[in-house]
N, C-alpha and C positions, 0 to 999 in steps of 0.2 A: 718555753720549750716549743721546738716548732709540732706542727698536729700530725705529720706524717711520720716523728719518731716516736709521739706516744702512743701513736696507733702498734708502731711496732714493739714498741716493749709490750702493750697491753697483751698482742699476740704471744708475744714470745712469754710473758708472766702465766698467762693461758696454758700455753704449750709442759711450761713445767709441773702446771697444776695437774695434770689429765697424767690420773694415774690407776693402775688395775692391781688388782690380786687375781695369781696366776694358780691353779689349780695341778696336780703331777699330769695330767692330759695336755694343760697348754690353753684353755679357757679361760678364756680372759673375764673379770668382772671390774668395770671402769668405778671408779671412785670420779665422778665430776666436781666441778665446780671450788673443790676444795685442796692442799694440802694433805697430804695422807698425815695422821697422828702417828705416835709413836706406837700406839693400841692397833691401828689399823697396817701399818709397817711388821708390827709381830704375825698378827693373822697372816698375813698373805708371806711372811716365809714360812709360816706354820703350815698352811696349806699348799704352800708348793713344794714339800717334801712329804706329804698323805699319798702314802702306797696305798689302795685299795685292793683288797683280794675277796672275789667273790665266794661265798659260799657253796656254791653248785660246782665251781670246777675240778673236774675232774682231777684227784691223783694221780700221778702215771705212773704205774704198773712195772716193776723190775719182775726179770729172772733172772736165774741163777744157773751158773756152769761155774762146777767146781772142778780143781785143776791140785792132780797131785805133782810136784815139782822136785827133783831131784834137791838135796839140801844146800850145792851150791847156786842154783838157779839164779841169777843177776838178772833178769830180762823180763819181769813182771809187766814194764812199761810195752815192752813190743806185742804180748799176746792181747794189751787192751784196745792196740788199736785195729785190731782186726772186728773186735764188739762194737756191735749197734748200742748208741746211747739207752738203753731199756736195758739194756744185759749189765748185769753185775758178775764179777768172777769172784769167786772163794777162793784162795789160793792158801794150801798150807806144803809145806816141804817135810822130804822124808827123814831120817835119823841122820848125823854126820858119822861117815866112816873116815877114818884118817890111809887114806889109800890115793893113790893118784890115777889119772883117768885112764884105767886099764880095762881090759877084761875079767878083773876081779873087783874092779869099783862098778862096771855095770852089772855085772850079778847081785851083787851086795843090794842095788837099788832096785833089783828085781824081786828081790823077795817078795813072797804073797801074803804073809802077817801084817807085813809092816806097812804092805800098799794097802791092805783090808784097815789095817790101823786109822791110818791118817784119810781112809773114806768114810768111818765112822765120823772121824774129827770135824767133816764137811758136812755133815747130814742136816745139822741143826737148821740153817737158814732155807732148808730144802730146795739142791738144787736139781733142776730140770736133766742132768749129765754130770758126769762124771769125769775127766779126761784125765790120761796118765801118760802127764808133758814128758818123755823123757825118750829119746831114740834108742841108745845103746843099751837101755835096760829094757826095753821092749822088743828089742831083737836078739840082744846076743846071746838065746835059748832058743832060737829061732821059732817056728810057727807054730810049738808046743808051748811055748814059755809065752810067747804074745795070746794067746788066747788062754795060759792060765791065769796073765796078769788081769786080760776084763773080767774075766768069769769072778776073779778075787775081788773085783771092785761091784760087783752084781750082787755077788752073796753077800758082801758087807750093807746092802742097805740101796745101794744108789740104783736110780730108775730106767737110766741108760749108763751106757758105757764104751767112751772109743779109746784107744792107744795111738799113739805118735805113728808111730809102726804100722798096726791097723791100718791106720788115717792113709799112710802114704801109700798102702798097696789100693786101698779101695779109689784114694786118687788117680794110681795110673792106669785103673780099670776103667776109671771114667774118660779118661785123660786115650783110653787105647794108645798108650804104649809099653812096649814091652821088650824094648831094648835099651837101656839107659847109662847116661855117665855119672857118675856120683861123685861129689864132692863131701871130705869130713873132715874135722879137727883133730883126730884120732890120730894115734899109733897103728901101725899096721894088723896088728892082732884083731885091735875091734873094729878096724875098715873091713877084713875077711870076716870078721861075722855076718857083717851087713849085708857082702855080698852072698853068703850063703845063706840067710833069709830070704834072701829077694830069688834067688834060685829056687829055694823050695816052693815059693808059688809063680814058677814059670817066667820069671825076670830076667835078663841077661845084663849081665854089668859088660860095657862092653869099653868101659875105661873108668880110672877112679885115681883122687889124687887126695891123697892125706897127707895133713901138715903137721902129724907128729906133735901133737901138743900133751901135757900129761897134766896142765893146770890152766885156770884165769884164760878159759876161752871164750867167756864174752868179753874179753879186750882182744878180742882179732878186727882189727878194721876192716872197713867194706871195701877197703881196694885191694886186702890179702885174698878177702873170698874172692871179688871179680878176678883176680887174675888166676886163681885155682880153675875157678870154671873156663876160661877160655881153656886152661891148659888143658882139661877136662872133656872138652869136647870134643865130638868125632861126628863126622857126617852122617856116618848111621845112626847116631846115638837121637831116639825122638823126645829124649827130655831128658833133662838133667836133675838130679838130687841133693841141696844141700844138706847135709847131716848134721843132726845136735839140736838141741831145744836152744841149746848155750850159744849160738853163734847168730845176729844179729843179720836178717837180711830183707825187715821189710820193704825200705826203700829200695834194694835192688833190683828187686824180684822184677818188673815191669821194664827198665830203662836192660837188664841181661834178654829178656826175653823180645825187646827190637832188636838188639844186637845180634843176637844170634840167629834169628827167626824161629824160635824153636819156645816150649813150655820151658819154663823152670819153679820147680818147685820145692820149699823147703818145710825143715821139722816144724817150725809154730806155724807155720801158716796152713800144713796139711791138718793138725791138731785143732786148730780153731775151725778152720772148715769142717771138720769130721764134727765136732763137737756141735755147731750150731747149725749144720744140717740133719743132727739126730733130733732137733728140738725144733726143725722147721723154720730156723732165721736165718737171715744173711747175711753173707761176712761185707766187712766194710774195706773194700781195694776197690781200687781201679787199675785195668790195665793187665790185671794180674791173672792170665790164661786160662787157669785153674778155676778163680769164683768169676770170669768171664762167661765162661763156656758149661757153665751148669747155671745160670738164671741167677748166682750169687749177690750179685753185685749191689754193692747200698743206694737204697732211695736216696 
């Protein structure tokens, strides 16, 4: 055999010999000189799936904001993503009433037993708030009835306390505005409650556009609400309101408010705002006017 091809097999027999066990880092330890044994092939897949986890690292630290929820509530997914990964929600719903989305279904969810009820139900994991997801049962008593529902969530136990409702007025305090369009999923009856809440604390509805729904209004797509709100809007109008815990708008909320040039802001999003600036965190949007313009905005 000629010397320049045994030279290169010797290399090349070399080459397959040179072999490592590989560590979960990626640290290599060479086995020279030899074939890896069947003993030495086990090792080193055994050691390249060794997780190490140190002893000293730190746990990371959850809080808690607990969220009473009307008992159709569909939309658990949409108020998490306003939470910074450290927040855990509690979320329990209130009694089912067999009624449709009237103004006798949102009294029914206002009741103060029943919300004191189900903020007992939350106590256990001790959460830092308390929030009472629900629009039309926080307003349609207007500003006697929204401030008997926190005061009911205060005397049950919990350490703070915001409303849907609450949330949205103390938003457009922040927000200075004080003329606004509203958009709801409502029947007309409890659209006029809304706007006679927001009246009692110096609000002007100065247009509003409800779509008559009386069931399954988190299946209204985001292009029924977008096009409510254009209808919705008025040149005076300095921010707009979607209505309902039930209606699904955190994607919109940013791509309506370049559209328009104006705020918009809705039920989860002013409820999650209110709720994790009573407890000092930040909501998690971008874009979104509201947690723009008060320092909100997530790391």
């Amino acid at each position: 055999m000629r010397p320049d091809r045994l030279a290169g097999e010797a290399a090349h027999g070399a080459e397959k010999e040179e072999r490592v066990i590989l560590d979960q880092t990626g640290a290599a330890t060479p086995l020279h000189g030899h074939r890896a044994t069947d003993s030495e092939q086990d090792t080193a897949d055994s050691l390249h799936n060794v997780v190490e986890i140190s002893a000293l690292q730190e746990t990371p630290w959850q809080s808690g904001v607990g969220i009473v929820a009307p008992y159709d509530f569909a939309l658990d997914r949409e108020l998490w993503r306003w939470a910074p990964d450290d927040i855990s929600l509690y979320v329990t719903r209130l009694p089912f009433v067999r009624v449709p989305v009237t103004v006798d279904q949102a009294s029914a969810l206002s009741d103060a037993e029943n919300v004191a009820r189900a903020t007992r139900d939350l106590l256990a994991p001790e959460p830092l708030v308390v929030g009472y997801a629900c629009a039309s049962g926080s307003f349609v008593h207007g500003l006697e009835g929204e401030d008997r529902l926190r005061r009911s969530i205060l005397d049950a136990g919990a350490p703070s306390a915001v409303t849907t409702s609450g949330a949205l007025i103390r938003a457009l305090d922040t927000l200075e505005a004080r003329r606004i369009a509203v958009v709801t999923p409502y029947v007309d009856s409890v659209t006029e409650r809304l706007v006679s809440y927001l009246a009692e604390h110096e609000v002007e509805t100065v247009s509003s556009v409800g779509l008559g729904l009386l069931s399954h209004i988190w299946k209204v797509a985001y292009s029924e609400v977008v096009q409510a709100v254009r209808e919705a809007d008025r040149p005076e109008a300095e921010a707009i309101f979607i209505s309902c815990t039930n209606v699904l708008t955190y994607d919109i909320i940013a791509p309506l408010e370049r559209m328009l040039g104006k705020p918009v802001i809705a039920a989860n999003q002013v409820t999650m705002w209110a709720a994790l600036h009573a407890i000092g965190r930040q909501a998690v949007a971008h874009g979104q006017h509201l947690v723009d313009t008060t320092g909100l905005t997530a790391a």
